[in-house]
PLY file of the C-alpha trace (Angstrom):
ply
format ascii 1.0
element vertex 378
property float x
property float y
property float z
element edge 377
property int vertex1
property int vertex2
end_header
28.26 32.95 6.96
27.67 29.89 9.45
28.04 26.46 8.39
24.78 25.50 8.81
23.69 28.32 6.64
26.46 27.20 4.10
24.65 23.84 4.39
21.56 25.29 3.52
22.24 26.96 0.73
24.47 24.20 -0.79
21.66 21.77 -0.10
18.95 23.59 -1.91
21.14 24.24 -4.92
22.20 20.46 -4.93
18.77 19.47 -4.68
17.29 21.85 -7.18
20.12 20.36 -10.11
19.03 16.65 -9.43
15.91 17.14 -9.17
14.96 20.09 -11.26
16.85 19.53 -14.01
18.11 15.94 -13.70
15.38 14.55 -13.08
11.76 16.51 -13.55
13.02 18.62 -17.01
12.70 15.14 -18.90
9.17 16.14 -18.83
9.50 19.43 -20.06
11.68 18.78 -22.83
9.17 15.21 -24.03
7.78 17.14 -26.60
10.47 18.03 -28.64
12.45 14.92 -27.68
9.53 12.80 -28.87
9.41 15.04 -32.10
13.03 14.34 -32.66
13.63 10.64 -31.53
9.52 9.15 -32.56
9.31 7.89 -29.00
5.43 8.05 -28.56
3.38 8.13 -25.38
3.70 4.84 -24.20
7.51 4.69 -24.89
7.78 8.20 -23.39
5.77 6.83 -20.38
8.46 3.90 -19.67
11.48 5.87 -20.26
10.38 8.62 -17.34
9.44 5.49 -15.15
13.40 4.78 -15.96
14.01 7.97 -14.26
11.85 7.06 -11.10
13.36 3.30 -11.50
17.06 4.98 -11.00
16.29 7.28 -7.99
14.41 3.90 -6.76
17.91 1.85 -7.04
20.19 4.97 -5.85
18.42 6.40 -2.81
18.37 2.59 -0.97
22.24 2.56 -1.47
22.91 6.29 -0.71
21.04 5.71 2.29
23.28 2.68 3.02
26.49 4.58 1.96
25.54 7.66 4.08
25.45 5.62 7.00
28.73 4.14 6.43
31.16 6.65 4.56
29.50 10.23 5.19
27.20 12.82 4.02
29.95 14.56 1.81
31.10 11.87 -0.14
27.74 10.34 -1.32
26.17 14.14 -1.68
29.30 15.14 -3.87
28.67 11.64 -6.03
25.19 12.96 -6.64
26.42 16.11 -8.37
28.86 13.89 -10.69
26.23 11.17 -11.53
23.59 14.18 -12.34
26.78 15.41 -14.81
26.45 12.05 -16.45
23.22 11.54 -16.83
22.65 14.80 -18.33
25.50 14.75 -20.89
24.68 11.64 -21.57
20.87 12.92 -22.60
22.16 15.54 -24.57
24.34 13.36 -26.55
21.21 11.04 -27.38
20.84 9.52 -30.73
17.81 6.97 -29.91
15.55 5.76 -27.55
17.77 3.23 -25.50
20.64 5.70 -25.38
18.68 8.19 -23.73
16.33 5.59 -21.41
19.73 4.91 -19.85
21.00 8.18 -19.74
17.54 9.87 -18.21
17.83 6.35 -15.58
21.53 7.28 -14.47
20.22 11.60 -14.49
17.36 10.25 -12.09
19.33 7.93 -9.59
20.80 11.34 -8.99
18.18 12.10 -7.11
18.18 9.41 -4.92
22.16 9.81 -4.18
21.14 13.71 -2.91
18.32 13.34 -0.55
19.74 11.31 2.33
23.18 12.85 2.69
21.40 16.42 2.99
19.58 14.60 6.12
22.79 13.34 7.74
23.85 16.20 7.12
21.80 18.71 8.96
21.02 16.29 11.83
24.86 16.59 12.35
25.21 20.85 11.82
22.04 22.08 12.91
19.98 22.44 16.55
17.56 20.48 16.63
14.71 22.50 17.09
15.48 24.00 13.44
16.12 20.80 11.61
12.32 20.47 10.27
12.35 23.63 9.25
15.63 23.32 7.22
15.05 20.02 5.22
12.11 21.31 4.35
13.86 24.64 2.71
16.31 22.31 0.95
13.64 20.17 0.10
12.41 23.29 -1.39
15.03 23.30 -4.26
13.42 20.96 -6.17
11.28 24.25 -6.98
14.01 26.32 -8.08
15.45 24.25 -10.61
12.21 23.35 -12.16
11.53 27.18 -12.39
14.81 28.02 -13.85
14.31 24.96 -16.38
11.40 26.79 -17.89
13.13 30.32 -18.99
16.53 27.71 -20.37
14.05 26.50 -22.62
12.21 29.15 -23.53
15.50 31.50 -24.17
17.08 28.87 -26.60
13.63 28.01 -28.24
13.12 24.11 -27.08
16.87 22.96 -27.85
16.78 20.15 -25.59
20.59 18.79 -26.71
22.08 22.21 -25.48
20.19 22.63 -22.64
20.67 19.32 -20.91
24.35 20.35 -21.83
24.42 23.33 -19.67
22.32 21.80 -17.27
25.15 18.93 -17.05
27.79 21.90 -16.38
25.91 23.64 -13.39
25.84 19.86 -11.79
29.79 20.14 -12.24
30.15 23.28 -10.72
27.85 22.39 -8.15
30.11 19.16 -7.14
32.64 21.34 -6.01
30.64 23.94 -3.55
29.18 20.48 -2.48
32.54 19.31 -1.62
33.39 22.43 0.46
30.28 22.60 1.95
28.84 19.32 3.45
30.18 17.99 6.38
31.20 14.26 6.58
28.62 12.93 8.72
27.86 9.38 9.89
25.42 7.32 11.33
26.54 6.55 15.12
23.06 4.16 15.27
24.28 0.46 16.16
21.49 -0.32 13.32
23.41 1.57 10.96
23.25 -0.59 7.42
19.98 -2.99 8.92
16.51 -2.01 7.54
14.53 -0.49 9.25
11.59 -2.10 11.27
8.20 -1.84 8.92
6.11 -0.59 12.26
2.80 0.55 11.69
3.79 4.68 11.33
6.71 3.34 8.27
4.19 1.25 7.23
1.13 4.05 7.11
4.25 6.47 5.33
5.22 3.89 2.85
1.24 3.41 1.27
0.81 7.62 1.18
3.94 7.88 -0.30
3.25 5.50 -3.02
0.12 6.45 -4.09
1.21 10.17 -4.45
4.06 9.52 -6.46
1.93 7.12 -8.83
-0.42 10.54 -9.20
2.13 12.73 -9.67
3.16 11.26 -12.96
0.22 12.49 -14.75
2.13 16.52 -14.45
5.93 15.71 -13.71
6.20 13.50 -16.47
2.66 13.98 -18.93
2.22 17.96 -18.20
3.88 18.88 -21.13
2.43 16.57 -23.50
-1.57 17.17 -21.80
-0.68 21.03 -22.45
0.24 20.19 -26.10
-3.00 17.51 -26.82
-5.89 20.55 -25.01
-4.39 23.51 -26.31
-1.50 22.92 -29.10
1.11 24.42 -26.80
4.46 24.53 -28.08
8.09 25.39 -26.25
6.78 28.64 -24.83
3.82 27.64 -23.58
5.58 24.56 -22.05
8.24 26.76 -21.06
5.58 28.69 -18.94
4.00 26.08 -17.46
6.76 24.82 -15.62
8.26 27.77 -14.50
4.48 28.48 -12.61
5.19 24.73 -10.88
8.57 25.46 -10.05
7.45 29.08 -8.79
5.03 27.87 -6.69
6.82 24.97 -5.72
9.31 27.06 -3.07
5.94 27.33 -0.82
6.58 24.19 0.19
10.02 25.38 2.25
7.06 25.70 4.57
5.77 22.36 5.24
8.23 22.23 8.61
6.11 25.16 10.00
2.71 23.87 8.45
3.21 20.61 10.14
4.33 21.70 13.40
1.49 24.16 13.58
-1.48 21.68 12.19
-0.01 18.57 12.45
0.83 15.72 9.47
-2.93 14.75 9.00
-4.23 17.60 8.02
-1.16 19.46 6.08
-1.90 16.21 3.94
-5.40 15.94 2.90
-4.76 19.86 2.23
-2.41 19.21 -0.79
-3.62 16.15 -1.78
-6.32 17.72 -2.74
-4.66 20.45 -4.62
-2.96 18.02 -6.35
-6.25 16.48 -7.46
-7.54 19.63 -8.50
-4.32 20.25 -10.15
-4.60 17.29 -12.35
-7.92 18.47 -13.55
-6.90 21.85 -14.10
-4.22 20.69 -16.65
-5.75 17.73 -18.10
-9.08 17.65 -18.07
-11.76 18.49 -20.92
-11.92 21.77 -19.07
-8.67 22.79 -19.48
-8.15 26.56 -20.82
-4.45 27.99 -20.42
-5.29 30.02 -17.60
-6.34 26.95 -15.78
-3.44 25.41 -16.98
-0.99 27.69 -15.38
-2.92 27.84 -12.57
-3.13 24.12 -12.40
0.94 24.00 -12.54
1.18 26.52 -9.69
-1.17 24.44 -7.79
0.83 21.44 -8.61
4.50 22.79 -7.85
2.94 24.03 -4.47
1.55 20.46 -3.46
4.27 18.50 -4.80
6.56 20.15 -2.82
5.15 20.71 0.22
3.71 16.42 -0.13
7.42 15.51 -0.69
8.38 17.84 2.88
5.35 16.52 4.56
6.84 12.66 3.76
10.18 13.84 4.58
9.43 14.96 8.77
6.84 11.99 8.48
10.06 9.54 8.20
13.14 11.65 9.53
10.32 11.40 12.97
9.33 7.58 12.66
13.04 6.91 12.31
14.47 9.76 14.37
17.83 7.99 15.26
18.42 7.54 11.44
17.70 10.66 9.37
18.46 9.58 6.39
17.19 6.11 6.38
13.73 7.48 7.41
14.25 9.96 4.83
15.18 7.28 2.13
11.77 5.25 3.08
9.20 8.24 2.38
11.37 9.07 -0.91
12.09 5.87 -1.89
8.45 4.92 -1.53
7.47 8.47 -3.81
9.89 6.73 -7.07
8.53 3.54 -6.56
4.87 4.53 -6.73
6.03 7.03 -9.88
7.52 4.23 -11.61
4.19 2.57 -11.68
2.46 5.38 -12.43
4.11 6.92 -15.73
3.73 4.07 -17.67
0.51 3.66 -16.30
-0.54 7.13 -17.38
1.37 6.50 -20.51
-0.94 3.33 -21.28
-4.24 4.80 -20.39
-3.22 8.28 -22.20
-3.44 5.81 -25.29
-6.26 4.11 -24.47
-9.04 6.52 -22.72
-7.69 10.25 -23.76
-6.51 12.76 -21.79
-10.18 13.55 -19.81
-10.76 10.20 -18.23
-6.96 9.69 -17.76
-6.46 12.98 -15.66
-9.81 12.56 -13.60
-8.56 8.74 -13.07
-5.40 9.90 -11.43
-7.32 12.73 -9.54
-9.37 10.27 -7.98
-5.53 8.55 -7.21
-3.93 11.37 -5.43
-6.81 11.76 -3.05
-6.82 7.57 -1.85
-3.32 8.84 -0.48
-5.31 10.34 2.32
-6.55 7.23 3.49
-3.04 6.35 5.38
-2.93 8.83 8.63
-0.29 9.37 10.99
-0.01 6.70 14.34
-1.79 9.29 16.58
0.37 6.79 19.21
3.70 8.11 17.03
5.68 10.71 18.45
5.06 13.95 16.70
7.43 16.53 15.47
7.71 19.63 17.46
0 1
1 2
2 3
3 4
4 5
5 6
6 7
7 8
8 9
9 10
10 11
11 12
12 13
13 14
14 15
15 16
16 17
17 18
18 19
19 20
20 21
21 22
22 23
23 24
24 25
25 26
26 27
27 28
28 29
29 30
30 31
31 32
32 33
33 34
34 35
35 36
36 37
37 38
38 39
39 40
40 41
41 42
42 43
43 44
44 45
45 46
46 47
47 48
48 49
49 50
50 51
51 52
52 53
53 54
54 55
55 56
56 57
57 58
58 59
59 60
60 61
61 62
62 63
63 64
64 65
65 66
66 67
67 68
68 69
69 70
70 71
71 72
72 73
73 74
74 75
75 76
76 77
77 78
78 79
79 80
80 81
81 82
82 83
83 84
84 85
85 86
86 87
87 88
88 89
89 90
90 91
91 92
92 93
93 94
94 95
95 96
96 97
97 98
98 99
99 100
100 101
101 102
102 103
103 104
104 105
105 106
106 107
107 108
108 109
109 110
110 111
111 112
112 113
113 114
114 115
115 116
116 117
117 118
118 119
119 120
120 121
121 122
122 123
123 124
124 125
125 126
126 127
127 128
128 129
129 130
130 131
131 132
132 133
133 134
134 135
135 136
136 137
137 138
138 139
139 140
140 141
141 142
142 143
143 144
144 145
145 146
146 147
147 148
148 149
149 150
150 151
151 152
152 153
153 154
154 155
155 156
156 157
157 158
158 159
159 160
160 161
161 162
162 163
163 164
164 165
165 166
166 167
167 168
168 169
169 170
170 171
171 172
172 173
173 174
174 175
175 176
176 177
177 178
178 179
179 180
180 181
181 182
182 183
183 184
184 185
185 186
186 187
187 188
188 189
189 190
190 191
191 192
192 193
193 194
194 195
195 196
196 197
197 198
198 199
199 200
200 201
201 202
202 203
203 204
204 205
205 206
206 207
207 208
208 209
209 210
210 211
211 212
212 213
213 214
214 215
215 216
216 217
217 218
218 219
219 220
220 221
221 222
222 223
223 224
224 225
225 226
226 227
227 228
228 229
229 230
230 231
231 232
232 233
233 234
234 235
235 236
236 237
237 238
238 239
239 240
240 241
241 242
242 243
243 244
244 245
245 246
246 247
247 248
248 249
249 250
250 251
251 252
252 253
253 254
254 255
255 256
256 257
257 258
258 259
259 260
260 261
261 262
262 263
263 264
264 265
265 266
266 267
267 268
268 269
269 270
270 271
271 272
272 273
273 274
274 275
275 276
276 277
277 278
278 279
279 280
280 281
281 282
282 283
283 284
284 285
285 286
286 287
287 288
288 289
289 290
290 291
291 292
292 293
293 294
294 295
295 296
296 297
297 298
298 299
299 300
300 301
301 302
302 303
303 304
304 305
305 306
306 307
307 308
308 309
309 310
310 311
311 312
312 313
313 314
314 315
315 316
316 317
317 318
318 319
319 320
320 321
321 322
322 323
323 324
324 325
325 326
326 327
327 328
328 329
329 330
330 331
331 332
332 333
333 334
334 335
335 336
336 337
337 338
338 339
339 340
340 341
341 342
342 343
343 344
344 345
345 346
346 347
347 348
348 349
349 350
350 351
351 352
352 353
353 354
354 355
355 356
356 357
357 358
358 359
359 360
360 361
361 362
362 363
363 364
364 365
365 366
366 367
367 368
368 369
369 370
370 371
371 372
372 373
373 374
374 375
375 376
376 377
């Protein structure tokens, strides 16, 4: 096996752990959580913004670090803070305990993404580099899917599964270890922010405004599913292995976007998201468009999240994963607005007007368009 398949492989499972269990099975798990600990929606809407407010804090210091000390040290301190986080939720016994302990789970997230960029600038050609960060990008995907039959095979146990999701993130440091290279930044800018030009600054308002509508699934889907149709752990269960399913379609967002360009890849899946939204939470809802709305979901997400990830590894070419870190960075941000937004409104206005209100969000993401003056990846 080469190294840069080794890469791969230890990328996607790296990224799947932080972000499919660390960080996006908070949501899966809310019911039962909020059954056991009383937190409520608006509660439960601040503690996942917690979650986005760690990745916020860790990927702008991972990026940093990257740059400084190498891909292999920061991406195996992702695996260890991911151990943490998750112990630490299973070991809960109130609602500050765990906001801290989903907030340190979640800044795993942001200690992941930029290494994996270093990284495969430094071990693979060039003209295959899209392509790959978009497959590990992809991971996300499996470890949501996989979160789904964990909860449905121990019936909603949230303590044991964050347990054993907190072991896999051990086991996981280790491969990491073997696996990444220890790649720097050679960039004389190394450390210094990056210029705000008009492309970073077009990136940084989509980015936002698509993680402030994803909130209303990643962190509310479970809890929508449970107000329309009284789903329980299974249904729950199934639900997010259909986003996580779905989700690996977006391993193709490097081809996508080198065959149709950014633009259009874009509007595409914002507007699945939109639709997704209403699929889920909308007075409409039935279960069948409810799974279907999570597949729709997993498959935008995901292919949104590679789409931002060549739109800044290209505006900031000579720094992977600081151009990474802005797009990503920029997705948290706009999510930790936009759970305890949901959260507020969910109280408020019900779950109808609050899922065709974020809807109309996810498609005012299309307003910001690539520089057509920007270089464009091949």
């Amino acid at each position: 096996m080469s190294p840069a398949l080794r890469l791969g492989i230890v990328g996607f499972s790296l990224i799947g752990v932080c972000y499919g269990f660390a960080r996006f099975a908070f949501g899966l798990f809310l019911p039962e959580i909020d059954a056991d600990l009383a937190l409520g929606p608006a509660l439960s809407g601040v503690i996942s913004g917690g979650s986005f407010l760690g990745y916020c804090l860790a990927i702008v210091g991972s990026a940093y670090l990257t740059e400084r000390i190498g891909a292999r040290a920061v991406a195996v301190s992702a695996a260890l803070v991911a151990a943490v986080g998750m112990a630490g939720i299973a070991m809960a016994p109130n609602a500050f305990w765990l906001a801290s302990a989903v907030m340190l789970a979640g800044s795993s997230t942001g200690l992941a993404s930029p290494p994996m960029a270093a990284a495969v600038a430094a071990a693979v050609r060039r003209d295959r580099q899209d392509k790959t960060n978009s497959t590990i990008n992809a991971g996300t995907s499996v470890g949501v899917a996989l979160s789904g039959p964990v909860a449905l095979a121990i019936g909603g146990q949230w303590r044991l599964a964050f347990a054993a999701f907190a072991a896999a993130a051990l086991v996981l440091a280790i491969a990491t270890a073997r696996c990444v290279p220890s790649a720097t930044s050679r960039s004389a800018t190394a450390g210094v922010l990056p210029p705000i030009n008009d492309d970073v600054a077009r990136l940084i308002m989509a980015a936002f405004i698509m993680g402030a509508a994803s909130t209303a699934i990643w962190s509310f889907g479970g809890q929508l599913a449970t107000l329309r149709l009284g789903w329980g752990t299974t249904g729950i269960g199934l639900l997010w292995i259909a986003i996580g399913a779905a989700g690996i379609a977006g391993a193709g967002a490097g081809s996508l976007v080198g065959r149709f360009g950014i633009d259009r890849v874009h509007w595409g899946f914002l507007g699945a998201m939109a639709v997704s939204i209403l699929a889920v939470g909308s007075g409409l809802a039935t279960p069948g468009t409810t799974i279907a709305g999570g597949a729709l979901f997993g498959a935008a997400y995901v292919m949104l999240t590679g789409v931002y990830l060549i739109w800044g590894v290209t505006a900031l070419s000579d720094r992977p994963a600081t151009g990474l870190m802005v797009g990503f960075l920029t997705i948290a941000i706009g999510q930790t607005a936009g759970a305890p937004l949901f959260g507020l409104l969910l109280d408020a206005l019900g779950p109808n007007v609050t899922a065709m209100i974020f809807a109309g969000i996810a498609m005012t993401a299309g307003l910001a368009r690539v520089n057509r003056r920007a270089p464009q990846p091949q």
